[in-house]
N, C-alpha and C positions, 0 to 999 in steps of 0.2 A: 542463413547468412551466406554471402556470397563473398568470395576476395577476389582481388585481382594480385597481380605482382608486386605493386607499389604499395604504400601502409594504408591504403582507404581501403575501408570496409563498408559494404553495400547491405543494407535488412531489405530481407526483399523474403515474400509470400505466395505460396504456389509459382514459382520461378518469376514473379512480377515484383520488380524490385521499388519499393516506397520509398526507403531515402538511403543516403550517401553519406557516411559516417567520415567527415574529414576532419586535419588537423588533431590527430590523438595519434597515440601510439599504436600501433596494432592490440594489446592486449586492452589499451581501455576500450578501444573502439568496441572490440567484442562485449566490452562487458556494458558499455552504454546499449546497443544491439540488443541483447538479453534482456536489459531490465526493460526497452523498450515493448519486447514484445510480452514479458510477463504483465504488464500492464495494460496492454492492447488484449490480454487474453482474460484479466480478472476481472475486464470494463466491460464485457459479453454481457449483453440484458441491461445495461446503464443505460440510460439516454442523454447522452453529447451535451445535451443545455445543463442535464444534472451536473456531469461532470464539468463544465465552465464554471456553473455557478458554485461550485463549491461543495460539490455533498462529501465526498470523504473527510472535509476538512468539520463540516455539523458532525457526520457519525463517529469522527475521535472526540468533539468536545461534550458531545451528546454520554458518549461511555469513560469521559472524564468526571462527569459530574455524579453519573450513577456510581459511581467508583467513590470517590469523595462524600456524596449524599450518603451511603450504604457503612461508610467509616464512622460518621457522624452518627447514624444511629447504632452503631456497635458499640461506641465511646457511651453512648448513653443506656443504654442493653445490650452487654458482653451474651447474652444469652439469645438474642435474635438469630436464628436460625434463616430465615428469611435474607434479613440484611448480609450475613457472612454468603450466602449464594449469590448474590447478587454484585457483593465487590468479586468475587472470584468470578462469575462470568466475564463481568465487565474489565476485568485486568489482564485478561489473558489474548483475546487481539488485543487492546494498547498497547501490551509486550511485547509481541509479534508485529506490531507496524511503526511503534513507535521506540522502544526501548525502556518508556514508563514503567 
């Protein structure tokens, strides 16, 4: 990240600056900055069309249902083994990206 003297904050990469964080405060700017590039940096290996069209938004309701589905059959066999691993995979990013 880059500053100048005034409250705009520049995100900029290999000294090549992308965008111009204006109209915030200096501490949001940084933190819009940040989350900018943590997200530029998790999207490595996505492909751009995936991301328009929605894929993080399929893979949370995708690990919402296995989560749900895997309840549904513990309700119905407290003893599945199986299903109790499967809500526990499945709840642990949701909780991490979503707060579910």
């Amino acid at each position: 990240m880059h500053e100048t003297n005034d409250d705009d904050v520049f995100l900029d990469v290999n000294d090549t600056i992308w965008a111009e964080i204006v109209g915030e405060t200096r501490s949001r700017a940084r933190e819009r900055a940040r989350r900018i590039m943590a997200c530029f940096n998790a999207c490595e290996g996505i492909a751009t069309e995936a991301l328009e069209n929605g894929i993080f938004e399929e893979i949370l309701e995708a690990l919402r249902r296995i989560k749900s589905l895997s309840a549904a059959v513990l309700l119905a066999d407290p003893s599945n083994l199986n299903a109790e691993a499967a809500k526990r995979i499945a709840a642990s990013p949701l909780k991490k990206a979503t707060d579910e």
